[in-house]
C-alpha positions as CSV (number, residue, x, y, z in Angstrom):
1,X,25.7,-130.1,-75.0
2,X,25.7,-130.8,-78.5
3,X,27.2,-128.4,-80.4
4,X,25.8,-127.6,-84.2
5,X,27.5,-128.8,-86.9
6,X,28.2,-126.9,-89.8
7,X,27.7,-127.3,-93.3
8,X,29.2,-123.7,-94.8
9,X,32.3,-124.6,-96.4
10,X,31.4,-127.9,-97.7
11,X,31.1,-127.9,-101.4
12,X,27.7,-129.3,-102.9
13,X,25.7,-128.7,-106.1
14,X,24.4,-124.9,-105.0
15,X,27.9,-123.0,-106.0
16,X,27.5,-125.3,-109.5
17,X,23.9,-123.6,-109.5
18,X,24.9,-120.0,-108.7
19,X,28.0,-120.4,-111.1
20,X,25.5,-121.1,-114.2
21,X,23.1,-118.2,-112.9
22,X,26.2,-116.0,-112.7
23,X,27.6,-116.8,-115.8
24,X,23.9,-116.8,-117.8
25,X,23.9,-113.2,-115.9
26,X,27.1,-112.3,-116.9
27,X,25.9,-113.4,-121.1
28,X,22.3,-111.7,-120.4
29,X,24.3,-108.4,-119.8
30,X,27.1,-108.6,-122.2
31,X,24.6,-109.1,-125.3
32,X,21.3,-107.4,-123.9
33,X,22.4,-104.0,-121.8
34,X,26.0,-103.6,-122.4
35,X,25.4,-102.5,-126.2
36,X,23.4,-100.1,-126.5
37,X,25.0,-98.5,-123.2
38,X,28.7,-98.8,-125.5
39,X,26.4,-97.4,-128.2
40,X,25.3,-94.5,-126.6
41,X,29.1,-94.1,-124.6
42,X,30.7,-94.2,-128.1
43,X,27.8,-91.9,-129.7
44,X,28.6,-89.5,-126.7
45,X,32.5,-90.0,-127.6
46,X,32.0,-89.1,-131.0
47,X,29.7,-85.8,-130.4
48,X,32.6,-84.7,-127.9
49,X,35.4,-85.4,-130.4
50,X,33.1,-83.2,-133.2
51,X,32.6,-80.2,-130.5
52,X,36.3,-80.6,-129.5
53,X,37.3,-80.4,-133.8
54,X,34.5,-77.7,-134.7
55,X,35.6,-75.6,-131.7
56,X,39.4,-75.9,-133.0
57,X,37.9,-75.3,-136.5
58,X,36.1,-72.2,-134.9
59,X,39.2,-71.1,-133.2
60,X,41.0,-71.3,-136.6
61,X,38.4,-69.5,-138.6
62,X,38.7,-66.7,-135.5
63,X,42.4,-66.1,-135.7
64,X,42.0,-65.8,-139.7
65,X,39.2,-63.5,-139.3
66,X,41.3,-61.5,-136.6
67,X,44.3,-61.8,-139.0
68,X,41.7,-59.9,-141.7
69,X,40.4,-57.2,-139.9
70,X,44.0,-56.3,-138.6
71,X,45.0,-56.7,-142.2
72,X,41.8,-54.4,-143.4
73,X,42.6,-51.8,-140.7
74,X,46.2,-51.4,-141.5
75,X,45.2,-51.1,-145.3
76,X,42.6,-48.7,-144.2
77,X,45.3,-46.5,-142.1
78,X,48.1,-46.3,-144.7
79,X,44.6,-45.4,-147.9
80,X,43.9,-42.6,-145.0
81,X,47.4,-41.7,-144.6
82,X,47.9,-41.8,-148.4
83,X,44.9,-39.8,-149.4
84,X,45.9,-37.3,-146.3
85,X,49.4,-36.6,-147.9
86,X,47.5,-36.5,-151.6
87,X,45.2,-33.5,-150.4
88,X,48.1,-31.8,-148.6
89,X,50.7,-32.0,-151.2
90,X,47.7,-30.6,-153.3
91,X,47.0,-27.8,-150.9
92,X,50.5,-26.6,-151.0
93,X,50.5,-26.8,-154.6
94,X,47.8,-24.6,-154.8
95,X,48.7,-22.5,-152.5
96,X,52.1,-21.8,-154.1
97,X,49.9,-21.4,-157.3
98,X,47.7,-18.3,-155.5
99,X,50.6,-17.0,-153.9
100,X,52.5,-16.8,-157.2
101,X,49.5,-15.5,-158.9
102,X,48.8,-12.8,-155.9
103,X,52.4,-11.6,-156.2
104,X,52.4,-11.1,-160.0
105,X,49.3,-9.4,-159.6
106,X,50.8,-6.9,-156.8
107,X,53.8,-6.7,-159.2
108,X,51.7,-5.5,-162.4
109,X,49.2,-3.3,-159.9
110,X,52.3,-1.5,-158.5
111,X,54.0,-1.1,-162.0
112,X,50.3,0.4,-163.3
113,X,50.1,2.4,-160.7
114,X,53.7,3.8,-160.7
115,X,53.1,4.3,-164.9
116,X,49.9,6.2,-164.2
117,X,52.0,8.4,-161.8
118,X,54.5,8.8,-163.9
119,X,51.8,9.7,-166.9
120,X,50.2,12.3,-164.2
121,X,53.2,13.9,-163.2
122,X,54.2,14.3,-167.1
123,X,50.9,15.5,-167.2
124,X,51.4,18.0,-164.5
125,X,54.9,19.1,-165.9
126,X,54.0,19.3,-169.3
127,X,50.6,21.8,-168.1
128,X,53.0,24.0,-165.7
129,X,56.1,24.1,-168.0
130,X,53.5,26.1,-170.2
131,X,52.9,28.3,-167.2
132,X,55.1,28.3,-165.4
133,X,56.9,31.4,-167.4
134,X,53.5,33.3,-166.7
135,X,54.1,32.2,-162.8
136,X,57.3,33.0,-162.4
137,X,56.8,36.5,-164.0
138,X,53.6,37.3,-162.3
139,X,55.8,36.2,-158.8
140,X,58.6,38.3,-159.9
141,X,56.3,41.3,-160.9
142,X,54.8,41.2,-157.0
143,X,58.2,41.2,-155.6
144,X,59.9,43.8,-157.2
145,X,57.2,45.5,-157.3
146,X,56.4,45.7,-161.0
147,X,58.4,45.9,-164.0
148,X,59.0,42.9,-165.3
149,X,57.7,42.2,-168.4
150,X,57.4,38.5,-170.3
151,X,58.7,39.1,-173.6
152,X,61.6,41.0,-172.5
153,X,63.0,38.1,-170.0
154,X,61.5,35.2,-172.2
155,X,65.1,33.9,-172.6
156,X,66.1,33.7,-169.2
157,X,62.4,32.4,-168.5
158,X,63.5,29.9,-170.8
159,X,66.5,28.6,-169.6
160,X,64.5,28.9,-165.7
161,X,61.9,26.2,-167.2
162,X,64.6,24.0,-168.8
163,X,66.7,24.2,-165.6
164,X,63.8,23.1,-163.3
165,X,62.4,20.5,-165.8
166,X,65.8,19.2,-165.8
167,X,66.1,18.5,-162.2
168,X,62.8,17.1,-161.8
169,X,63.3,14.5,-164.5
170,X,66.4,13.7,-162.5
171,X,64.6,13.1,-159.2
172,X,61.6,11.4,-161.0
173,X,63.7,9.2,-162.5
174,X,65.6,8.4,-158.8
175,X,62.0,8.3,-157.1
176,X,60.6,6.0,-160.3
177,X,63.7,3.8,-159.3
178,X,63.2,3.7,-155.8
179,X,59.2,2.7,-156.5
180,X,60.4,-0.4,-159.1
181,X,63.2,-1.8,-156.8
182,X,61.0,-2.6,-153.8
């Protein structure tokens, strides 16, 4: 038996063959397909490197906008706190305002009212100390049973008056005190 020889590692002319077909491949691809396909891989590079800036530029323009609002609010808090201590220190000026007013108008209605006393009371001395002698004579007259007679006792009905105008002026004038003080 005859056994088959071989030809497979022998060089010949078909590698030459396939090395010009490779290497007119390898050409056709490097100048036909290869770029537009780096075209469009460094079109794609490009867009990602934009998105990747605009999306730092975004993140920027957030914190600063962030950094605003916090800056607004604040502003807004201590305006609100401001205006807040305004209105109050103007509500307790005011208030001590009324109060003062209120209490020098209780001070003047309580001195009226304690003249207009004092001017009834005179009143009311002045119209009894002119009958009072008749009074006490009439009083005197009851108890004794008679005899007493005005004009013979108008003296000590005199000094009676003057002694009892006395002492009232002296407690009106305590009382009157007493009214003023407080």
């Amino acid at each position: 038996m005859v056994l088959a020889v071989s030809d497979f590692l022998v060089p010949n002319a078909t590698i030459l063959v396939e090395l010009v077909i490779f290497v007119a491949l390898v050409v056709f691809l490097a100048t036909v397909v290869l770029p537009p396909v780096r075209r469009a891989s460094d079109e794609r590079r490009r867009a990602v490197e934009r998105g990747r800036e605009e999306g730092e530029e975004g993140r920027a323009l957030r914190q600063r906008a962030e950094a605003e609002r916090e800056r607004a609010l604040a502003d807004a808090r201590a305006a609100g706190r401001e205006a807040v201590e305004h209105a109050s220190r103007e509500a307790d000026a005011a208030r001590t305002v009324l109060l003062d007013e209120a209490e020098r108008d209780a001070s003047e209605t309580v001195a009226a009212a304690a003249r207009a006393a004092a001017e009834q009371a005179a009143a009311a001395r002045a119209g009894l100390g002119s009958e009072l002698p008749t009074l006490a004579t009439l009083a005197a007259s009851r108890v004794l049973g008679g005899g007493v007679e005005p004009r013979h006792h108008a003296g000590l009905l005199d000094a009676a008056v003057r002694g009892l105008g006395d002492d009232r002026r002296e407690s009106d004038s305590a009382g009157a005190g007493a009214v003023t003080e407080s």
